[in-house]
C-alpha positions in Angstrom: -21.2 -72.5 -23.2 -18.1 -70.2 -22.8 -15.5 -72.7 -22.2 -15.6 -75.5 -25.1 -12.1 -74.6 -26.3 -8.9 -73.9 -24.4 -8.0 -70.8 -25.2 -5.8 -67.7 -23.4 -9.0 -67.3 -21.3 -10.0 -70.8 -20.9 -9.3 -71.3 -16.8 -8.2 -74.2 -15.4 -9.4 -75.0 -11.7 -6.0 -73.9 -10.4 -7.0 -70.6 -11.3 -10.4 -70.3 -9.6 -10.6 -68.5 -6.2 -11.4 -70.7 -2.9 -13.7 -69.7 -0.4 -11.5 -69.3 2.4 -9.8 -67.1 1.3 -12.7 -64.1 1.0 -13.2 -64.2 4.8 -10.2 -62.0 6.8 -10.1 -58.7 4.9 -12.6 -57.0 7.7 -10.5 -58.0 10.6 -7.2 -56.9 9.7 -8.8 -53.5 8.3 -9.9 -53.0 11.7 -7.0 -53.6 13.0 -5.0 -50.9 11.1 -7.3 -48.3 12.0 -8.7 -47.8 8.0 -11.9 -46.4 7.2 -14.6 -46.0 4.5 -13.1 -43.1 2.9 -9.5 -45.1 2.4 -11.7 -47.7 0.9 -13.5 -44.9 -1.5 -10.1 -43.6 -2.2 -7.3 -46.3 -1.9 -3.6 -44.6 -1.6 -2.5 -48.1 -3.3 -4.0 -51.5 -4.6 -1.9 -53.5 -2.8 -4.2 -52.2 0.4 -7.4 -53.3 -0.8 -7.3 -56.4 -1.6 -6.0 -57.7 1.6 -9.3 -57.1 3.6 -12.8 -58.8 3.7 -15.0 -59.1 5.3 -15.6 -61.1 8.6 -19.0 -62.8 8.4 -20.0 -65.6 6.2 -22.6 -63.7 3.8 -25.8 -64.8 3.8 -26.5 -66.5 -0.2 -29.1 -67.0 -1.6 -30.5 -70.2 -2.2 -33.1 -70.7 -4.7 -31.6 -72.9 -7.3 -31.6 -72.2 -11.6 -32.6 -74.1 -13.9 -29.5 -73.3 -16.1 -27.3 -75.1 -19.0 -23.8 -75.7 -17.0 -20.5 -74.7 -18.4 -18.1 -77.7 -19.2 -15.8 -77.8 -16.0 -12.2 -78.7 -18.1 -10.3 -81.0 -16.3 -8.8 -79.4 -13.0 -10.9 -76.3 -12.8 -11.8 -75.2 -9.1 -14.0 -72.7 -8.7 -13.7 -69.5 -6.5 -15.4 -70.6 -3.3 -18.7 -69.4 -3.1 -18.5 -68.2 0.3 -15.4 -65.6 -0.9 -17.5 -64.4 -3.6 -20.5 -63.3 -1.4 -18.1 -61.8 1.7 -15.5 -59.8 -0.8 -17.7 -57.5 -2.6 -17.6 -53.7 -3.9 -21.0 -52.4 -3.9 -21.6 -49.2 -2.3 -24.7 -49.0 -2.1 -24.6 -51.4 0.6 -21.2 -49.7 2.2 -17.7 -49.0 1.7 -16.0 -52.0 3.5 -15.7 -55.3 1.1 -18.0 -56.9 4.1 -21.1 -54.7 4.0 -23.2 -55.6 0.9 -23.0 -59.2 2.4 -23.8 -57.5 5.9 -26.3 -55.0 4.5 -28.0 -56.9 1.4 -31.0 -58.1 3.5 -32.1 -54.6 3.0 -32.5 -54.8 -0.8 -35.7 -56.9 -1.9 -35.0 -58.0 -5.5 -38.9 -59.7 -5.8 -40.5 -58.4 -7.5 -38.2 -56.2 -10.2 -38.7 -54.8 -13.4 -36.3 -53.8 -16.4 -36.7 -51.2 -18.7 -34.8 -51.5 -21.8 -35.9 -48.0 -24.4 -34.5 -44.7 -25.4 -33.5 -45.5 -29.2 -35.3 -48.5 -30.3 -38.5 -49.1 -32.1 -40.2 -51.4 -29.4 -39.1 -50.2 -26.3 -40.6 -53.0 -23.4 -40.5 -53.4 -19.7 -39.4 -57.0 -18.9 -40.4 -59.1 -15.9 -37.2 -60.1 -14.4 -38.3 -63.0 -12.2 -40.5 -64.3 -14.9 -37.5 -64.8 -17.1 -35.7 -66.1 -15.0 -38.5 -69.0 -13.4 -39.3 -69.5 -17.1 -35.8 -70.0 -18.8 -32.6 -72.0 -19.0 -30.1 -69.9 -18.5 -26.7 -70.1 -19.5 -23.6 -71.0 -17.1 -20.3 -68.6 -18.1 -17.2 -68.8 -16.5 -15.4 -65.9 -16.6 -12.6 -63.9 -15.0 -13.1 -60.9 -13.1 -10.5 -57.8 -12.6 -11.2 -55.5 -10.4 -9.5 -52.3 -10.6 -7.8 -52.5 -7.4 -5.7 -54.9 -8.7 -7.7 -58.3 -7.3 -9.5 -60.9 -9.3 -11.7 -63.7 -8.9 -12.7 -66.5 -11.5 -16.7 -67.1 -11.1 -19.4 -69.1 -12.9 -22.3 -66.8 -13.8 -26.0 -68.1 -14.5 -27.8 -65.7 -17.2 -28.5 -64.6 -20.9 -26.4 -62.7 -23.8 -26.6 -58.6 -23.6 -27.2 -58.6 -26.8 -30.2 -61.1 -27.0 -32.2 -58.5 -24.8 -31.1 -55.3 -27.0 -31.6 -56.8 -30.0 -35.7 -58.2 -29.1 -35.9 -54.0 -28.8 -34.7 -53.6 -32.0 -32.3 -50.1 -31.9 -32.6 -47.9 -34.7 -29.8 -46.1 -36.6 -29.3 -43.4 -33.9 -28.5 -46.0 -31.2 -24.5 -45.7 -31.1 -24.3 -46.6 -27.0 -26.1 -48.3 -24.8 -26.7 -46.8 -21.0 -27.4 -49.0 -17.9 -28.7 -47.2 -14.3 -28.8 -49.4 -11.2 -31.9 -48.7 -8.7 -31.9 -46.0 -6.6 -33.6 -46.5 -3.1 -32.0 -45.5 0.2 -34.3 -47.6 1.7 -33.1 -50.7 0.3 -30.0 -49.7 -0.4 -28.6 -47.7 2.4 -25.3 -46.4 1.3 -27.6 -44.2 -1.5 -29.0 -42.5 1.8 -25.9 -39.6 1.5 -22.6 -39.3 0.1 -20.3 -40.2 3.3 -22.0 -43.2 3.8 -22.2 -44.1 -0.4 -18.4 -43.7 -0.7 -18.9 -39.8 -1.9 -20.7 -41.2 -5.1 -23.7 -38.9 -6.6 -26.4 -41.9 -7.0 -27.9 -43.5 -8.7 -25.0 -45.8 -9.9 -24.6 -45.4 -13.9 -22.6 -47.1 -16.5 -22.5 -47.3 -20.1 -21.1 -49.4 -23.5 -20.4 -48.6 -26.9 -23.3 -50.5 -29.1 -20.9 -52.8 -30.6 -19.2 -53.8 -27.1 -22.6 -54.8 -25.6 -23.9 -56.6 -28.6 -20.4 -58.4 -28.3 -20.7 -62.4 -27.2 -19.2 -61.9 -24.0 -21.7 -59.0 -22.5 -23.7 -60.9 -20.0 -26.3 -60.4 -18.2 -26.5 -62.5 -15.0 -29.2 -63.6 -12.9 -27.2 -66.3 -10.8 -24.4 -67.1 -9.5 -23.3 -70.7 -8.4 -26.0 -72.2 -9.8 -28.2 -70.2 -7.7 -30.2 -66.7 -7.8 -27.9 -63.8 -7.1 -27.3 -62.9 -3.4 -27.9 -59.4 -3.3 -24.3 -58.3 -2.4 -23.3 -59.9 -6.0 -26.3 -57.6 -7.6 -29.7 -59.0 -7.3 -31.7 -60.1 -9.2 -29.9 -59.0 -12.1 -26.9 -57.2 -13.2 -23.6 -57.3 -16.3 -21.0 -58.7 -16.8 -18.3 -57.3 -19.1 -15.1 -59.6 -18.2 -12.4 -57.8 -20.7 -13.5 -54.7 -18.5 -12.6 -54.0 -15.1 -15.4 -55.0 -12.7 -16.7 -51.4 -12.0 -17.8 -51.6 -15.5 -20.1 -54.6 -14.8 -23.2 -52.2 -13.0 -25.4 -54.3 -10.5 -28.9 -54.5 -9.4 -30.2 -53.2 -12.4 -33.6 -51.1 -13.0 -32.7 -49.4 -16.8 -31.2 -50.3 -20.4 -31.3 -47.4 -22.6 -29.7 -47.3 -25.8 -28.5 -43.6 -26.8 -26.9 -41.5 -29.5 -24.2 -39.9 -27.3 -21.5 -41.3 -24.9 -23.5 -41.6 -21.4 -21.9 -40.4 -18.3 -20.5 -43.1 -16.1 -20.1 -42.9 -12.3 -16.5 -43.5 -11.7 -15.7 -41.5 -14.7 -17.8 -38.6 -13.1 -16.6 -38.9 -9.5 -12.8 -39.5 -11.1 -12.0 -38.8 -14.2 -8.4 -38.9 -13.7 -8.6 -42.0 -12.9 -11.9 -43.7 -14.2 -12.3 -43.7 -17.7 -15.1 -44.5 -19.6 -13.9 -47.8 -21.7 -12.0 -49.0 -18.3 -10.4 -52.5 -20.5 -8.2 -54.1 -18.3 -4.9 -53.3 -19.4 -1.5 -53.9 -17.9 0.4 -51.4 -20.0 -1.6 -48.5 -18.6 -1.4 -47.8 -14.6 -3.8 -46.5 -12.5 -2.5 -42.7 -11.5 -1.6 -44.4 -7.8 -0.7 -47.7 -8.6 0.6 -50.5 -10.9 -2.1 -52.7 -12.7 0.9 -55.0 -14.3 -0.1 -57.6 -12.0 -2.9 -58.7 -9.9 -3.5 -60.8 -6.8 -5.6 -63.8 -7.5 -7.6 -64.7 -4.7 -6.9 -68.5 -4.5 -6.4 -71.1 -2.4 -5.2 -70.8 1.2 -5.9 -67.3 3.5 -5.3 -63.7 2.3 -1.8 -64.1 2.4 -1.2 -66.6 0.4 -3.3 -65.0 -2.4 -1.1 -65.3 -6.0 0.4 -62.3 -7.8 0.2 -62.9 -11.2 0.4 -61.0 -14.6 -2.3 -58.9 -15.3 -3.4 -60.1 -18.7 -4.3 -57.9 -21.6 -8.0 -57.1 -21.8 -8.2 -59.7 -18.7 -7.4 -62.6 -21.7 -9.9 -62.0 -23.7 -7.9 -60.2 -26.5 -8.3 -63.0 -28.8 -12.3 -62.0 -28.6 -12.3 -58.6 -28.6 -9.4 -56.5 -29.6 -10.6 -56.1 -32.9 -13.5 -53.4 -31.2 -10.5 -51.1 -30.2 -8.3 -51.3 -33.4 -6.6 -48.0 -34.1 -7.5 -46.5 -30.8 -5.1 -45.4 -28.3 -5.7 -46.8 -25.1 -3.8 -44.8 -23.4 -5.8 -41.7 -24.2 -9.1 -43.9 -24.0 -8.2 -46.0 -20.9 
């Protein structure tokens, strides 16, 4: 389990995100008159992260057989409700309250994943069976999302690294390349580019080897003790939590490990601004706004969400600074 000693990055359940809070973001957005594309293409974090939206999302409800997380003394989890009404997945729209609007179109059972490209047994895994068949593991971790809002959540699931290594890479295999499904039938904001947030689909993302073998990678297949709802990625997606959340690719259909750095979505769409390590880093800024500090999602309704410090790699420096020594992370943001 994640949390069995207090370190930087050990929460506390002060810092865990209720659920009211997730809800008002939808009606207020309305209000001001602001669209998909400002959503897309934020003129400033401190925008984004006030709106939601305005529907409890539907969640899903088979329960996990998992192994839970210690709770430490005084940790409150982010409400459940926030985390399934505040999502960015644009696949299911632009607005932080479609994928929980829209996610009955996406039918996670059945699904399969492919994990091959450099490895010397390449195999297509049965996602559902894995996950009826296993305990999974319970992870509390931070999440940092590049617009400046986090979340703390408790993920259900298995170690990256446990999946790359039963394929066994070879010596070529330097990075590790992840593609989400593509479908415009189940996931409608795929259908064209206005509607998918002006992103060329399907959704990719990528790792250095050596960052997905790492402890932290995760792959989860629950949330809250529970299957993944599809807004949250169903049935399956990672979980990278020094990264910001872009980085963690949902609804998963591909693992391929590769010789070469892979191409990335946000890094394609905006390269400016979207790089391809993306660790959260308070010392570098995004080109139109600050990410020293970031508003925690907590107790109490939108407005009385906490600025805090952003911390260094999201608090998980003590883990895995070491994968970035003598880089510049300014030039490799």
């Amino acid at each position: 389990m994640l949390l069995k000693r207090l370190s930087a990055h050990h929460l506390t359940e002060q810092d865990v995100t209720p659920e009211a809070v997730y809800q008002d973001r939808r009606l207020i957005l309305k209000g001001l008159g602001l669209g998909a594309a400002t959503l897309a293409f934020p003129t400033q974090a401190g925008v984004l992260d006030l709106f939601s939206g305005d529907k409890p999302a539907p969640v899903a409800t088979r329960a996990l057989n998992i192994h839970a997380a210690a709770r430490p003394e005084g940790l409150i989890l982010t409400p459940e409700e926030k985390a399934t009404t505040h999502n960015n997945f644009y696949e299911l729209g632009t607005d932080k309250g479609d994928p929980a609007r829209n996610g009955h179109y996406l039918k996670p059972e059945p699904w399969t994943l492919k994990v091959e490209g450099e490895v010397a047994k390449p195999f297509t895994l049965d996602v559902w069976d894995l996950i009826n068949k296993s305990t999974l593991e319970e992870r509390i971790y931070r999440l940092r999302c590049v617009e400046a809002w986090s979340m703390v959540l408790p993920w259900s699931g298995i170690a990256l690294a446990d999946l790359i290594r039963r394929a066994e890479p070879t010596s070529r295999a330097k990075f590790v390349a992840f593609e989400t499904l593509y479908d415009p039938e189940q996931l409608p904001g795929q259908a064209s580019r206005s509607l998918g947030g002006g992103i060329d689909y399907p959704y990719v993302e990528g790792l250095r080897l050596d960052e997905a073998m790492h402890p932290l990678s995760f792959l989860a297949m629950g949330l809250y003790g529970k299957a993944l709802p599809a807004q949250n990625g169903a049935p399956i997606r990672l979980v990278v939590p020094w990264k910001y959340g872009f980085k963690s690719i949902k609804s998963i259909v591909s693992i391929r490990l590769v010789e070469e750095m892979p191409p990335t979505t946000w890094n394609l769409l905006a390269p400016n601004e979207y790089g391809f390590y993306a660790n959260v880093n308070p010392a570098v800024d995004h080109p139109r706004w600050s990410q020293a500090s970031e508003r925690f999602i907590g107790e109490g309704g939108i407005f009385g969400a906490k600025r805090q410090p952003t911390l260094p790699f999201n608090g998980y420096a003590d883990e895995v600074a070491s994968l970035y020594q003598g880089m510049d992370l300014r030039k490799w943001y």
